[in-house]
N, C-alpha and C positions, 0 to 999 in steps of 0.2 A: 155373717151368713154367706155363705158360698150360693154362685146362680151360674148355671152351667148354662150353656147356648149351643144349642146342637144346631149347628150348620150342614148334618146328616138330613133334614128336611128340606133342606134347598130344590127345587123342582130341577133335574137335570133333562131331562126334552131340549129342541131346538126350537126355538119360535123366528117367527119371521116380522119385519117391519114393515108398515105402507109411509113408504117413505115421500112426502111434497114436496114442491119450492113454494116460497110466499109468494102470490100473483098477487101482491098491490095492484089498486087501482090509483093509487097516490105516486102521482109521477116522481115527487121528492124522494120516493122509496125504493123507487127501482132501483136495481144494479143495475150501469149502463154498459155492461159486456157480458158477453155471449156465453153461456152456461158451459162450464169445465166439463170437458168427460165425465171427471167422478158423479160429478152433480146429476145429468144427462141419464146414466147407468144409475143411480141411484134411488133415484124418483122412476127409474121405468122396473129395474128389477128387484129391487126393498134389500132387504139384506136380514143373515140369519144370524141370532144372537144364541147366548146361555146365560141365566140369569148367576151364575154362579161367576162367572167374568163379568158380568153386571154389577155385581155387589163388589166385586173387589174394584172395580174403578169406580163407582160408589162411594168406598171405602175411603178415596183421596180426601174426601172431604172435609174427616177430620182427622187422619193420620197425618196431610203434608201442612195441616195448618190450625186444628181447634185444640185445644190444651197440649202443647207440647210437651209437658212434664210428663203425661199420662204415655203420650204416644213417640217413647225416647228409639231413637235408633236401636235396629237389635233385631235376630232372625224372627221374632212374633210380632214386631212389628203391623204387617198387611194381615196376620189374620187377625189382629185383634180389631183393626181395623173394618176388616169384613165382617165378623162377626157384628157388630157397634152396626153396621149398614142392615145384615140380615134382622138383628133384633128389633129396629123400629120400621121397615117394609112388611115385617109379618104381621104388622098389624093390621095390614089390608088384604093378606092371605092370599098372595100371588098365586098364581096353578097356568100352567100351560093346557088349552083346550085349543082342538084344534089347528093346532100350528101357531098357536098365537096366547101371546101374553093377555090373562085375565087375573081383575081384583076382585076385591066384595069391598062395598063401599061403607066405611066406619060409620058413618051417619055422623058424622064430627067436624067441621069443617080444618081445624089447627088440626087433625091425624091427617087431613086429607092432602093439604098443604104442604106439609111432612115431608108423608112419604112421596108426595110425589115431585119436590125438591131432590130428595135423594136419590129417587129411582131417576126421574129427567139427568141429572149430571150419572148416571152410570152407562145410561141408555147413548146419551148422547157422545159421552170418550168413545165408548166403545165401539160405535156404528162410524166412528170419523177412523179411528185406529185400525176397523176389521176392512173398510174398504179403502186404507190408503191413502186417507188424504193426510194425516197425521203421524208421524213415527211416534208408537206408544209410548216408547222406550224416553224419549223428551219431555211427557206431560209436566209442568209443573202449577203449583197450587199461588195465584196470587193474591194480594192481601188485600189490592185499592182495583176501583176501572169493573176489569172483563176479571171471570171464574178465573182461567185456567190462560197458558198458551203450550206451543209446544210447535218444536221445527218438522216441517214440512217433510214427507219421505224422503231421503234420498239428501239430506243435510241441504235442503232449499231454504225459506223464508220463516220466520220465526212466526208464529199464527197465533192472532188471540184469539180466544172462545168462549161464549157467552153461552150457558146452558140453563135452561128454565123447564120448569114443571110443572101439568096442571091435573087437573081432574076432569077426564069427558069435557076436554074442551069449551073450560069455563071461563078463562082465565087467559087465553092467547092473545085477544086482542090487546091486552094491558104489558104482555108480557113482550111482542113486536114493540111496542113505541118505548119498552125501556131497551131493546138490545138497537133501535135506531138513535136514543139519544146517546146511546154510549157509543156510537160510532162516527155521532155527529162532534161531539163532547171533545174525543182525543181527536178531533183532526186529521181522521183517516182517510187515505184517496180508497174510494169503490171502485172493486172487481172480485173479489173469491181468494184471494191471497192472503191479506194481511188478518182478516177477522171472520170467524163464522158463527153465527146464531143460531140455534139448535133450540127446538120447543117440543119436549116432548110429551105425549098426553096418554095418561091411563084410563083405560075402558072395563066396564063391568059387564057381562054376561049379557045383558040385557040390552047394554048401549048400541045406539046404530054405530060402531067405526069407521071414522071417515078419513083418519089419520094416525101413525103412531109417533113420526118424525116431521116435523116441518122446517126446512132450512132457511134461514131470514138473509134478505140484505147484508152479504158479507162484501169483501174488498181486496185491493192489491196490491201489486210489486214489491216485495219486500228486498232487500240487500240479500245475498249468500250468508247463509251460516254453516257452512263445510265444517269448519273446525270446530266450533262450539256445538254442534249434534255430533261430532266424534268423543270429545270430550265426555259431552250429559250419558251417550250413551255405553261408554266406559263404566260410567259411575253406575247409571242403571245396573248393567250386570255386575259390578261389585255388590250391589243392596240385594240384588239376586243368589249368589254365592256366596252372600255371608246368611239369606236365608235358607237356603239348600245345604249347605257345607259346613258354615257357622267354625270356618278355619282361618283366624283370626289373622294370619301370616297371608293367607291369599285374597284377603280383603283389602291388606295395607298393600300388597302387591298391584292390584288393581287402579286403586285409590291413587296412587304414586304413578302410575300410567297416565291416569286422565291429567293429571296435574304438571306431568313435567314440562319443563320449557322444552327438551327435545324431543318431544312425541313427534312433531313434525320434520325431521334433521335425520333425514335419511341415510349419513353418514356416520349417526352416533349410534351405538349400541341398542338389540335389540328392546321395544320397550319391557319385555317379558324376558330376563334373564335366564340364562340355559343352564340348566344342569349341566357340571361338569364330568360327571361320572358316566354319565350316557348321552353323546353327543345327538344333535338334534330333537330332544325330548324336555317339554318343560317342565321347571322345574316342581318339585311332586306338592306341595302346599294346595297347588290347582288341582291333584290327581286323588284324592283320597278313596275313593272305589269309582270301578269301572262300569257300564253297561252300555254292551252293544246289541241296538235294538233293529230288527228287522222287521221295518211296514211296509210290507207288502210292495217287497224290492226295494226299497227307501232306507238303507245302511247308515245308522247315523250312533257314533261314540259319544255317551256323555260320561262328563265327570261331575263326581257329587256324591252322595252319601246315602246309606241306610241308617233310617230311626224306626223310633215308633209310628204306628200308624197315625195316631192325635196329632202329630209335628204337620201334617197336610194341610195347605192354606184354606183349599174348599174340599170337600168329600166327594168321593168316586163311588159307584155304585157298584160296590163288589159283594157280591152274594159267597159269603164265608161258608166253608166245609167248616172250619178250624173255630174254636173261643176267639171274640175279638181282642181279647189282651196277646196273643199270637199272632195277629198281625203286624208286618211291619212296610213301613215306606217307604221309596227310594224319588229321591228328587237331585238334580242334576242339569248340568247346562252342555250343550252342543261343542264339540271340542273345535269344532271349525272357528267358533268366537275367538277361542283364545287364538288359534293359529293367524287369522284375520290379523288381531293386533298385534302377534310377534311379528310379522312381517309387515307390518303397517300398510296392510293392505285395506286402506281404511273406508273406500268406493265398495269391497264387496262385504265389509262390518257393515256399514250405511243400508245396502241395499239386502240384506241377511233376510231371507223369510223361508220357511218349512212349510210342509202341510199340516196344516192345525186342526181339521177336521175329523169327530168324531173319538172313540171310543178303541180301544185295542185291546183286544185279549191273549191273553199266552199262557201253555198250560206243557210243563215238562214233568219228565219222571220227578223229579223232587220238589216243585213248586205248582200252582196257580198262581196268577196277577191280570190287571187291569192297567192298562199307562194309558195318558194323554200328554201332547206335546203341544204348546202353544206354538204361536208365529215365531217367537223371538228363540226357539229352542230352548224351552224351560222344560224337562219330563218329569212330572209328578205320577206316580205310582203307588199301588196297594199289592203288596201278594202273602201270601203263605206258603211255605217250605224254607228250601233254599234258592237265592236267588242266582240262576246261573251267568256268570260274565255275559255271553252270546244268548241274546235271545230272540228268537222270533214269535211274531204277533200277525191276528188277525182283526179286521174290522170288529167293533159290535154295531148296533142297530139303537141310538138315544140307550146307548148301558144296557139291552137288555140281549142275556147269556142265553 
């Protein structure tokens, strides 16, 4: 029997987080140093999420680690992933109201458990990766210890992270003394560096909200990891461009980048080989179609490809003139990536970030579309017609035309 998952229902609104620090009253609990910027900014001003980026780091949950046979490398990879996160959250029927994430509560307690496991670890990458403290592009999935770690912006200290989930704040107190034993456990010196605790809690319509994020007793100094976040995040955008491009030649291109012994040997050959027929232009494996997108003075070349619409990891809210089997989608990565690492300019690969917010629309004599671009320049797009090379765009308003 075929079961289709329409990841077209994903709520796309912006919702906002009331973001805490744990004020122990248990001196053994405190962090004994002085709250980080991010920390500081994060508990005063919350931070704005998409539940549709929610579910796709969600998704890691069982893509980078539960039945690997099921979840083999490969451009479907993260959506079937995301799909797998959207299927069992809906069962508490997410909806954005007023600016802010609400459930309906299963009456179940194992649903409730669930989903708020897999919402807590989506909520929680995501709110550490959109303010900063984390480069996304490094997440990876652990097997023993803490969830997840992932290097520090900017190829700093490698961070472990502990993500937990409850219901209406039923369940925190129990869920603090497991991310303090596991910090106690590995032997880590406390300050906000080496480990962070993340509890996050889902509310129903009803519930007083007293919190969405709680930050726990995390810790510090880690050693540099410059090169191994240059590396991880090679490889990121290789899993990226074999899922936008799916050009089996510029994945191994890639792949072969992050790995060489001379990535760092400033006198050996670019790590991105040059086309010889057109000097200074990489070579075309990376280049399969072009679009150049104008936001709103914001000029940025991706390469990458058109499919069909279905190929889109999450759906875009594009109000069709056209049958949707005449849609199609273009998904693509920032060409500045690739230029970064042909000149192993690998300080401003590390420090790579776009304007990620919001919706863009573009409407020419032969087409309509919708694009959105994340932080790490990923543009996934919907249109009808033809898609012209140059295009320019405007804001939407939470997708609405």
């Amino acid at each position: 029997m075929l079961v289709t998952i329409d990841t077209s229902l994903v709520p796309t609104p912006i919702f906002s987080l009331i973001v805490r620090k744990n004020n122990t009253t248990l001196v053994a609990r405190r962090c004994p140093v002085a709250d980080p910027p991010w920390l500081t900014s994060l508990c005063n001003n919350g931070c704005n999420l998409q539940l549709a980026d929610v579910l796709i780091q969600a998704g890691r949950h069982f893509s980078d680690r539960v039945n690997p046979d099921v979840f083999v490398a490969g451009p479907m990879r993260r959506q079937l992933a995301t799909a797998m996160a959207w299927t069992i959250v809906s069962l508490i029927a997410p909806t954005v109201t007023s600016g802010q994430l609400v459930v309906e509560d299963p009456l179940d307690g194992d649903i409730k458990r669930l989903c708020s496991e897999i919402l807590g670890v989506g909520m929680s990458l995501e709110a550490l990766r959109k303010t900063g403290v984390i480069d996304g592009r490094t997440i990876r999935k652990l097997s023993a210890g803490f969830d997840f770690d992932a290097i520090e912006k900017g190829g700093g200290g490698r961070v472990l992270i502990e993500a937990k989930g409850t219901f209406s704040d039923a369940s925190t107190s129990e869920h603090r003394k497991s991310i303090y034993g596991k910090i106690l456990s590995g032997g880590l010196p406390r300050g906000y560096r080496r480990a962070i605790g993340v509890i996050a809690s889902l509310w129903t319509a009803s519930d007083m909200r007293s919190f969405d994020l709680e930050i726990c007793d995390p810790e510090e100094p880690a050693e540099d990891h410059f090169k191994d976040a240059v590396r991880e995040v090679i490889r990121f955008y290789a899993r990226r461009f074999e899922e936008a491009v799916a050009v089996p030649r510029g994945v191994e291109l890639l792949l072969s980048a992050a790995e060489s012994l001379e990535l760092f040997d400033k006198t050996a050959p670019s790590p991105l080989p040059q086309d010889q027929r057109q000097r200074h232009r990489l070579i075309d494996p990376l280049r399969h179609n072009t679009l150049k997108l104008n936001r709103a003075g914001l000029v940025q070349e991706f390469w990458g490809r058109i499919w069909e619409a279905r190929k889109l990891p999450a759906p875009l809210p594009f109000k069709s003139l056209t049958p949707p089997d005449q849609l199609k989608a273009f998904m693509g990565i920032d060409s500045a990536v690739f230029r970064f690492l042909g000149a192993r300019e690998f300080r401003r690969l590390l420090d790579y970030d776009t304007l990620d917010e919001g919706l863009w629309e573009a409407e020419g004599t032969t087409f309509r579309g919708l694009f959105q671009v994340d932080s790490y320049g990923i543009v996934t797009g919907i249109f009808e017609g033809e898609l012209p090379i140059d295009v320019t765009a405007g804001e939407t308003v939470n997708g609405q035309q």
